[in-house]
C-alpha positions in Angstrom: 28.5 -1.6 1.0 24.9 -3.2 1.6 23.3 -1.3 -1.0 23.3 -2.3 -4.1 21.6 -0.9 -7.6 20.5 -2.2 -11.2 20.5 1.7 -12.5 22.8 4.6 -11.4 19.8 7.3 -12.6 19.2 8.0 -8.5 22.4 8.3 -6.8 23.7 5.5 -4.4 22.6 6.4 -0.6 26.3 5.2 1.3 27.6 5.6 4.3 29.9 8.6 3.2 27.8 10.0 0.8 24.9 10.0 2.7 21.9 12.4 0.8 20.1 13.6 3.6 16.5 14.7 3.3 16.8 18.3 3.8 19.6 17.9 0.7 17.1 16.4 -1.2 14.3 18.7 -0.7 16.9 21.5 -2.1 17.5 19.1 -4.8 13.9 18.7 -5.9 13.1 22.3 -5.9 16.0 23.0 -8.0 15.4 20.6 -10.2 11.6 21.4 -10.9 12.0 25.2 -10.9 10.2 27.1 -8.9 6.9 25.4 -7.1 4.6 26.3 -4.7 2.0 24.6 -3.3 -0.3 24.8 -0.2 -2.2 21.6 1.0 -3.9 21.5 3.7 -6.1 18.1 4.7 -9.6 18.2 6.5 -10.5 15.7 8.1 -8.1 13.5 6.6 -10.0 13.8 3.1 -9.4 16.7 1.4 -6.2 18.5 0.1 -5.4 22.5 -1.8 -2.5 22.4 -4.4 -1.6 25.3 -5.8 1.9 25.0 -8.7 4.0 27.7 -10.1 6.8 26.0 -12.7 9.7 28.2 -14.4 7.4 29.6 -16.7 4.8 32.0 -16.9 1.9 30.6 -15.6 -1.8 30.7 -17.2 -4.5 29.0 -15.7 -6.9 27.4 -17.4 -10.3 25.3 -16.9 -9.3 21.8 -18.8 -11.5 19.3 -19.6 -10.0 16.1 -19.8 -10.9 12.7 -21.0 -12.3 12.2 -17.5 -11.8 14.1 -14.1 -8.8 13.3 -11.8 -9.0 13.9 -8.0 -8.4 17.5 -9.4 -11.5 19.1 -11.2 -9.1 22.2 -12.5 -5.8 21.3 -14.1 -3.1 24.4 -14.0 -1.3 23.9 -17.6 1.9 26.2 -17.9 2.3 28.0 -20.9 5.7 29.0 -22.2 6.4 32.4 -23.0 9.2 34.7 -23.2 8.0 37.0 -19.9 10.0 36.3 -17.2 8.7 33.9 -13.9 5.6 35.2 -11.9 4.7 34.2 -8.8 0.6 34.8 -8.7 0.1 36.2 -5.0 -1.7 34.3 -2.3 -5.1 35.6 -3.0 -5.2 35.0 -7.0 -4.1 31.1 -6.3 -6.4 29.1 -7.2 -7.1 25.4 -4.7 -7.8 22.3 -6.0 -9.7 20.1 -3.3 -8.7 16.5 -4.1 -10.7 14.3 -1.8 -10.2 10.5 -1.0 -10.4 8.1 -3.7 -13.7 6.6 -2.4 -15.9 9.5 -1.7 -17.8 12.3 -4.6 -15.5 14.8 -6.4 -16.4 18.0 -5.2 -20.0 19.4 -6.3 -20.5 16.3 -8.4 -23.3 13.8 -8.4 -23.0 11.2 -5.2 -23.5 7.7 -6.6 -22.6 6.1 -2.9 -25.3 8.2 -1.6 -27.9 8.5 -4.5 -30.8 5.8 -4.3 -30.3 5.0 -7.5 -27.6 3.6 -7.2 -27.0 3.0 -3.3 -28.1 -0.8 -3.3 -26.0 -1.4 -7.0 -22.3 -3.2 -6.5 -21.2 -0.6 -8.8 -17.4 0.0 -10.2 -15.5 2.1 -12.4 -12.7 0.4 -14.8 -11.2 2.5 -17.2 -13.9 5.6 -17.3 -16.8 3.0 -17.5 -19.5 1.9 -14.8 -20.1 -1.7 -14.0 -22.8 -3.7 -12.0 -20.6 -6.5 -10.9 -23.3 -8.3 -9.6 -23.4 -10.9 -12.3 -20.3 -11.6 -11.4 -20.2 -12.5 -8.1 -20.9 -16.4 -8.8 -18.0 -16.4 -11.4 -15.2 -14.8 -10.0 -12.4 -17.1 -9.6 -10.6 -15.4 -6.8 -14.1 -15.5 -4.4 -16.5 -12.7 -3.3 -14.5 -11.5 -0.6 -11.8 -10.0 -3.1 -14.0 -9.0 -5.2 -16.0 -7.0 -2.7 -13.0 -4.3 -2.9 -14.0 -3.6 -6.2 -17.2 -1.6 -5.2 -17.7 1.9 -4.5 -14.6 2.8 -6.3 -12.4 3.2 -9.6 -10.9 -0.5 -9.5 -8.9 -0.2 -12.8 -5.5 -0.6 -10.5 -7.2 -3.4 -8.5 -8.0 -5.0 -11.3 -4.7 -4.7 -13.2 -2.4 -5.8 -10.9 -3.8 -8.5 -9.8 -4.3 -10.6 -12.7 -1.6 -12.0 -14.3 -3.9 -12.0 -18.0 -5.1 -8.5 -18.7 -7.0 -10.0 -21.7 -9.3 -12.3 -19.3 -10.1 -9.7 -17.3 -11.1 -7.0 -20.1 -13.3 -9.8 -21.6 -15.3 -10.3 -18.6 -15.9 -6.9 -18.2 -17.2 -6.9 -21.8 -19.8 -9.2 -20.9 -21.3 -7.0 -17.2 -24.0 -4.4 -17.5 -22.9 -1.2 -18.3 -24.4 1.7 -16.2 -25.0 3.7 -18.9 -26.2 7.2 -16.8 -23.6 6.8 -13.8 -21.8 10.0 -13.0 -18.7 8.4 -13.6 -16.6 11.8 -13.3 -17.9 12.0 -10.0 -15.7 8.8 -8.6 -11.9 9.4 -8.7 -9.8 8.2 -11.2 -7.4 5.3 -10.1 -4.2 4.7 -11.6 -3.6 1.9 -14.9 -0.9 -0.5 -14.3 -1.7 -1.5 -18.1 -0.3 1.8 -19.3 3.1 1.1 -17.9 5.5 0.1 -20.4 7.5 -1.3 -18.0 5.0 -3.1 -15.8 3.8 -5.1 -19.4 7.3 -5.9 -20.0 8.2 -7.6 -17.0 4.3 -9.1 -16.7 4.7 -10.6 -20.4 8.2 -11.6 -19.1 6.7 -13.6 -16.3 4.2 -15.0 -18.1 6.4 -16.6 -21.0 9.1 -17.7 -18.9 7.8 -18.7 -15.3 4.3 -19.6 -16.1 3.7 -20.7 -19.9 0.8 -22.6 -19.2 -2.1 -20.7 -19.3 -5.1 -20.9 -17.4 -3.9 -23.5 -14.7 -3.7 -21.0 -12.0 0.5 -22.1 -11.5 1.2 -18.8 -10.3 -1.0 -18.9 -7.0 0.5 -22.9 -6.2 3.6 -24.0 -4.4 2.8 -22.6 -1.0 1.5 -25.7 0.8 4.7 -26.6 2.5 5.4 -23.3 3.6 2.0 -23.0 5.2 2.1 -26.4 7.1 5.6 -25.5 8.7 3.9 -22.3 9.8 1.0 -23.9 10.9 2.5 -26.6 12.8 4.9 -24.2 14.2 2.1 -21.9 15.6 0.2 -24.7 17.0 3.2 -26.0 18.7 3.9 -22.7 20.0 0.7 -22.2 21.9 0.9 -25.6 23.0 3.8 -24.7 25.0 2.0 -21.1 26.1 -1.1 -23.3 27.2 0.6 -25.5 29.2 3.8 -23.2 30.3 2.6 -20.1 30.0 4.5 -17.1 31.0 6.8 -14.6 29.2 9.1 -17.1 27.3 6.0 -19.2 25.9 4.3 -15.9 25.5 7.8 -14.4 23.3 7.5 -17.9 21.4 4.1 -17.2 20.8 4.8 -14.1 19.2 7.1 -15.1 17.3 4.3 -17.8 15.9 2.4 -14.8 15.2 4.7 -12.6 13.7 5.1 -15.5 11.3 1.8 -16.1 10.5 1.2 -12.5 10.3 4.4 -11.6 7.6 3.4 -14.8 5.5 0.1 -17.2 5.4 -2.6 -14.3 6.4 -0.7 -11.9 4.1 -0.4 -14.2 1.3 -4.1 -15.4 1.7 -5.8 -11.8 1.6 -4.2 -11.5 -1.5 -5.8 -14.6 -2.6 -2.1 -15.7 -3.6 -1.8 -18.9 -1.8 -3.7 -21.3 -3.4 -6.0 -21.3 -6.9 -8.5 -22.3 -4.0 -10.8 -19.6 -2.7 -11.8 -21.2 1.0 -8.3 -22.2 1.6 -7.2 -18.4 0.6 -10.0 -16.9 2.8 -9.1 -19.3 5.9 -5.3 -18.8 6.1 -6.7 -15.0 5.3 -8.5 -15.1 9.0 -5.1 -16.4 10.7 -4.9 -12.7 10.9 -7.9 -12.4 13.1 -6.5 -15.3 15.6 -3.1 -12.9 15.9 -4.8 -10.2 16.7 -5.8 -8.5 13.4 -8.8 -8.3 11.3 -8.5 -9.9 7.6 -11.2 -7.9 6.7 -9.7 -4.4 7.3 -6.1 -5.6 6.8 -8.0 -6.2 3.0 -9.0 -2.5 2.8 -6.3 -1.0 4.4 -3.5 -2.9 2.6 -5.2 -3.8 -0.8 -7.3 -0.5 -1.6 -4.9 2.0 0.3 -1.4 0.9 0.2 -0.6 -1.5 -2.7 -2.1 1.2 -5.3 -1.1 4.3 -3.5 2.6 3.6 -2.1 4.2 6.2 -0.5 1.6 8.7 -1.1 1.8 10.9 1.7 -2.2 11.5 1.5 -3.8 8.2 0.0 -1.4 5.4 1.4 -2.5 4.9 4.7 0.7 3.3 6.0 2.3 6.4 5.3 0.4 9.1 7.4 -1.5 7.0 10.0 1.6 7.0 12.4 1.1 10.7 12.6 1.5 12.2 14.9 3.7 9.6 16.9 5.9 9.5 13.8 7.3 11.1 10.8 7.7 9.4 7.9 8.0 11.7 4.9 8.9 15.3 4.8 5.9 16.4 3.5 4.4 15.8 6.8 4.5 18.8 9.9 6.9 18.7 12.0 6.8 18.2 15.8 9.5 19.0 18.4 9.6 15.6 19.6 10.1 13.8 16.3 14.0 15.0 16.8 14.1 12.0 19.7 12.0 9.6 16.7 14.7 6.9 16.0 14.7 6.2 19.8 11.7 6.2 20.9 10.6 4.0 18.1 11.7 1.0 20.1 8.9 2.0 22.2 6.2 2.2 19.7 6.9 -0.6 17.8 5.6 -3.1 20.3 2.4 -1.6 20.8 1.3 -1.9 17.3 -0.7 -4.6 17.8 -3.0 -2.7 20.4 -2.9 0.3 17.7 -3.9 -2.5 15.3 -7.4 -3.6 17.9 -8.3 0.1 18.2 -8.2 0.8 14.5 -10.5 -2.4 14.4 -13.0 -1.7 16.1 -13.4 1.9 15.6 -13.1 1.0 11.7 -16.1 -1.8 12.3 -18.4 1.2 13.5 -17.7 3.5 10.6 -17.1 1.3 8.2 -14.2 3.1 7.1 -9.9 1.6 7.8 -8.7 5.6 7.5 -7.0 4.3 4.1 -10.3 3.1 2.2 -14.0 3.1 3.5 -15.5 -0.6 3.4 -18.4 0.2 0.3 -17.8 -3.5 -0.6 -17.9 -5.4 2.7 -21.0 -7.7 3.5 -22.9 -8.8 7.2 -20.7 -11.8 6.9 -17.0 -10.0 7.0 -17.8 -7.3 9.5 -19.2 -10.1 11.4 -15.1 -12.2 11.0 -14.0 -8.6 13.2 -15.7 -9.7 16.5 -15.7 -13.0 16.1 -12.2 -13.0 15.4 -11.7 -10.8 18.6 -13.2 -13.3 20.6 -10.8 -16.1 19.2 -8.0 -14.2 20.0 -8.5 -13.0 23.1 -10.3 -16.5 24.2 -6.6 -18.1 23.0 -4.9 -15.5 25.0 -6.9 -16.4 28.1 -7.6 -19.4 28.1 -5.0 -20.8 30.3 -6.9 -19.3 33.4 -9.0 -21.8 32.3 -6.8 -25.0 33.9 -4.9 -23.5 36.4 -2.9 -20.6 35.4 -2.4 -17.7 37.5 -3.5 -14.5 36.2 0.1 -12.7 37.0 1.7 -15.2 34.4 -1.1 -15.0 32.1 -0.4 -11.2 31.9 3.0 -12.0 31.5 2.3 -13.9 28.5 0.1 -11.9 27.1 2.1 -8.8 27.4 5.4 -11.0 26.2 3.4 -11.9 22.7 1.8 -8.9 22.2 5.6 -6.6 22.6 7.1 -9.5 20.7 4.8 -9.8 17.9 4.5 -5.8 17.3 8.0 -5.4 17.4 8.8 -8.2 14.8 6.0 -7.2 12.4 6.7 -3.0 12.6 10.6 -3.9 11.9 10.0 -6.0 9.3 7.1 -4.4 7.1 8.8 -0.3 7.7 11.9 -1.3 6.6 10.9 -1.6 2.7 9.0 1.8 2.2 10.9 4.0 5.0 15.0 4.2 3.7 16.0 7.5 1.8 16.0 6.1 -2.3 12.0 4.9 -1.4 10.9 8.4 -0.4 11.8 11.0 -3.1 8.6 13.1 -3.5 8.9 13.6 -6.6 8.0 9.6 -7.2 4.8 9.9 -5.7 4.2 14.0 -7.2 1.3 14.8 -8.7 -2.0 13.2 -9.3 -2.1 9.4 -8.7 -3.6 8.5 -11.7 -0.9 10.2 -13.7 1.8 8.3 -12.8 3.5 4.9 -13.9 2.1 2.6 -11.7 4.9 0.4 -12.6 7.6 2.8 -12.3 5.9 3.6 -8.9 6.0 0.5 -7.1 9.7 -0.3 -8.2 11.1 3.4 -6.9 8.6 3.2 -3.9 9.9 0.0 -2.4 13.3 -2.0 -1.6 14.7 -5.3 -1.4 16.5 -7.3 1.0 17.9 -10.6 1.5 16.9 -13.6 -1.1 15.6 -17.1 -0.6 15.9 -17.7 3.1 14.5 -14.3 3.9 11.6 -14.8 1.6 10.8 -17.8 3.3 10.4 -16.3 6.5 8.7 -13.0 5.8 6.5 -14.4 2.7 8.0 -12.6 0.4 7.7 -9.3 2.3 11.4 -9.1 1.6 10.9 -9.2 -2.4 9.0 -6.0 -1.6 9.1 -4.8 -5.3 8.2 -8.1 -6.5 5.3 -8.4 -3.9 4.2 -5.0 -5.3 4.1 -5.4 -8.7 2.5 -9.2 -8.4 0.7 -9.3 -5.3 -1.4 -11.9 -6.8 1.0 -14.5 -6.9 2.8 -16.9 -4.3 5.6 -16.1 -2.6 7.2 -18.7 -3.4 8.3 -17.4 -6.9 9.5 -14.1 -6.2 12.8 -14.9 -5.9 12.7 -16.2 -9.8 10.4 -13.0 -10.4 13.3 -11.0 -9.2 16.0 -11.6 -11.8 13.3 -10.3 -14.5 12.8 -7.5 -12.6 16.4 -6.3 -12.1 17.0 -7.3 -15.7 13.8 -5.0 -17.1 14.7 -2.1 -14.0 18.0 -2.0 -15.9 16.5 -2.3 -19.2 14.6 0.8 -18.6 16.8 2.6 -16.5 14.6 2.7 -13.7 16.5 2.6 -9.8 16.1 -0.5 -8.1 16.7 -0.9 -4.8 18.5 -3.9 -3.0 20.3 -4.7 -0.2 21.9 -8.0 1.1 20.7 -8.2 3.9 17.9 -7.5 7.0 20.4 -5.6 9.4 21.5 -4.0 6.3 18.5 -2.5 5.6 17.8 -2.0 9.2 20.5 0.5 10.1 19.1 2.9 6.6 16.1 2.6 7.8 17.0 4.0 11.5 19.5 6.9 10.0 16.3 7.7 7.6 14.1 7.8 10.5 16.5 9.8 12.3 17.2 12.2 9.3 13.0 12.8 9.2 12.8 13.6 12.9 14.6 16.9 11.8 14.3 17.7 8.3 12.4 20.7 7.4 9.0 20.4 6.2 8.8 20.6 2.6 5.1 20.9 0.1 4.0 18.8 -2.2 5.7 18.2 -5.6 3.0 18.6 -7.8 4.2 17.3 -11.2 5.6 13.6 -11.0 8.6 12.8 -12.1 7.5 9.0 -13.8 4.5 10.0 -16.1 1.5 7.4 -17.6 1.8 9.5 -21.0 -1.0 8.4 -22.0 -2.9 9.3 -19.0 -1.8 12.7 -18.2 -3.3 15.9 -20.4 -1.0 18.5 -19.6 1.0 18.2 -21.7 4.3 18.1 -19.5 4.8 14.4 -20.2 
């Protein structure tokens, strides 16, 4: 059995007992009670949820510390008359909009001249100018940058491996005293989460004791000059033999770069340096990509949002073409999905170049709008188009005919797309990732720690982490994007210790193929499950965030 598991509190997904999704949609409504909920999103920003539990329901205007995404909360109120279902037209809808843009009828900060030309944030219900910062920040401008416009509590949270050093610079920035800070939506608190401190403090004590020396983003150098030298070996044989085998090879070189030095250097994880982080970040533009809206799209949208079927973008942007979740609609072709897929998968790249450079015109990656992003980044999107398709090209240059360029540029763009989509769908896309219930409810209620480790799985160990940068370690990469690859194998026994610990599921499996063939059968099973609504309370609460009362 490839599957393996640290907690038996989800049940065990094998090949006899297989929990198929329309089985687990009838197990989540029986286990929550009765629920309804309508949702509908316009223009990909905006969302109704309605909720009817197994009580009789009262609504109520509540005031909490600080608005969610929601400005009305629906508390339940237990009494002893029997369930009601309110009809269609006494529902009340709660628009939650995009984490990035004004809570409805609220004060617009990204839009008010007052505060238009401030690099404002929100961490933890307070308004920052982060200007002061800028020359400070140890991790560069660049990262920093995805701090404004928005609540960046989880940003900031998760990415630094000493809460305490963060919370004292923020003591020492310029409070915005009058911001409308209920107008920005709430993000969610990895601090909150018991278990997210416990492994943290874990990994602190045991893997990097001494403070302050920045251990925690070293050890990656030999990794990156293998992958280096290999990628500049590999278009050494494109330039001079180019055709669809140098062109595969190619794309192979870029897969790799993609899956580990880019990815690892947009996190700002490979090296305490911040130009070395930012340069192996813009491998991704010479593959094809953009660093600057793989930062927004990956950082802002996915890392804090996983498996949100409305705020993770890797989740919904697929749509139509295909169906990841079960709270998305349904179309007739997504029954043919798991085949078809084959057929998709290599043109990701060219999905990847469209997103690019529709995203450079409005400023927005679909996930996360770019409030942060200066002249200077938008500027890396072109120029990095230019370098890549100059590279591509270039071998008409001395010689080479333009029927084996094409060759070998078709070759490394199928190869590369098809290497990258297998290897970064597998950890979000098998059947124990995608329980709605995990990703229910608002996102700022939730563990954030709890979330990432039920959101994701692992596969494979050492030898698979050094080829995919860790992207195999997906828990770990989740829960310390911040930190090198390199030590997520060692992060991993403290997770699987503290996943046990807590009796939270944590999912493993041996090995690549192994994870491979659950991900087709899940992507198979979604191609005809039954749509199914939102679940509306989640299962892993942030106690202390959540004022319902449920928790």
């Amino acid at each position: 059995r490839e599957l393996r598991r640290t907690s038996s509190r989800r049940p065990l997904v094998s090949v006899k007992h297989r929990v198929t999704t329309r089985t687990m949609a009838a197990t989540i409504v029986s286990f929550a009670g009765l629920r309804l909920n309508a949702r509908a999103r316009s223009s990909g920003a905006a969302s109704s949820r309605v909720v009817a539990r197994g009580v009789t329901l009262r609504t109520q205007h509540v005031a909490p510390a600080r608005l969610s995404r929601a400005s009305l909360v629906t508390r339940a109120v237990a009494t002893p008359a029997p369930v009601t279902v309110p009809e269609p037209e006494q529902r009340e809808a709660i628009s939650a909009p995009r984490p990035d843009v004004a809570m409805p009828n609220m004060q617009d900060p990204w839009n008010d001249p007052k505060w238009k030309d401030t690099k404002w944030t929100v961490y933890r219900d307070v308004a920052y100018d982060l200007q002061p910062f800028y020359d400070k920040h140890p991790g560069g401008e660049w990262l920093l940058n995805l701090a404004i416009g928005r609540d960046c509590t989880a940003l900031i949270e998760s990415y630094h491996l000493r809460p305490e050093v963060s919370t004292a610079r923020f003591s020492k920035l310029p409070v915005l005293e009058d911001f409308p800070v209920t107008a920005v939506p709430r993000a969610p608190r990895p601090n909150d989460s018991p278990l997210y401190n416990s492994i943290r403090d874990r990994v602190r004590k045991e893997l990097f004791p001494r403070e302050g020396k920045m251990e925690h983003r070293m050890g990656g150098d030999g990794a990156a000059a293998t992958i280096i030298g290999t990628a500049v070996a590999c278009y050494a044989i494109y330039a001079n033999f180019t055709g669809p085998i140098a062109g595969a090879m190619l794309g192979l070189a870029g897969a790799w770069i993609g899956l580990t030095i880019q990815h690892c250097g947009n996190h700002g994880a490979m090296s305490p340096k911040t130009w070395v982080n930012n340069a192996l970040g813009m491998t991704d533009d010479l593959i094809g990509g953009s660093s600057l809206m793989w930062r927004y799209h990956h950082q802002v949208s996915h890392h804090i949002h996983c498996n949100d079927n409305a705020l993770d973008q890797d989740v919904y942007t697929a749509m139509p073409l295909l169906r990841f979740d079960a709270r998305q609609p349904k179309k007739w072709f997504h029954k043919f999905q798991h085949i078809y897929l084959f057929a998709a998968f290599p043109l990701m790249q060219l999905a990847f170049q469209v997103g690019d450079i529709k995203g450079l015109f409005t400023r927005d990656c679909e996930g996360a709008k770019l409030h942060g992003a200066t002249a200077l980044e938008l500027a890396t999107v072109v120029i990095g188009k230019i370098a890549h398709f100059g590279l591509l090209l270039a071998p008409l240059a001395w010689g080479a005919s333009g029927a084996a360029v094409a060759a070998g540029v078709a070759s490394f763009i199928a190869v590369q797309g098809m290497v990258l989509a297998c290897t970064f769908a597998v950890s979000h896309n098998v059947a124990e990732t995608k329980v709605p219930e995990d990703t229910g409810g608002e996102a700022w209620e939730r563990d954030w720690g709890i979330q990432q480790l039920v959101t994701s799985a692992d596969w494979g160990d050492k030898v698979g982490n050094f080829f995919t940068g860790g992207l195999n370690l997906q828990v770990e990469h989740h829960l310390f994007p911040a930190i090198c690859f390199v030590h997520y194998p060692a992060i991993r026994k403290i997770v699987t210790e503290e996943a046990e610990k807590f009796g939270v599921p944590y999912a493993n499996y041996r090995t690549l193929p192994g994870i491979f063939a659950e991900f087709l059968k899940f992507v198979k099973d979604m191609g005809t499950a039954d749509q199914i609504g939102d679940v509306v309370e989640a299962k892993h609460k942030n106690k202390s965030m959540c004022p319902l009362g449920f928790a």
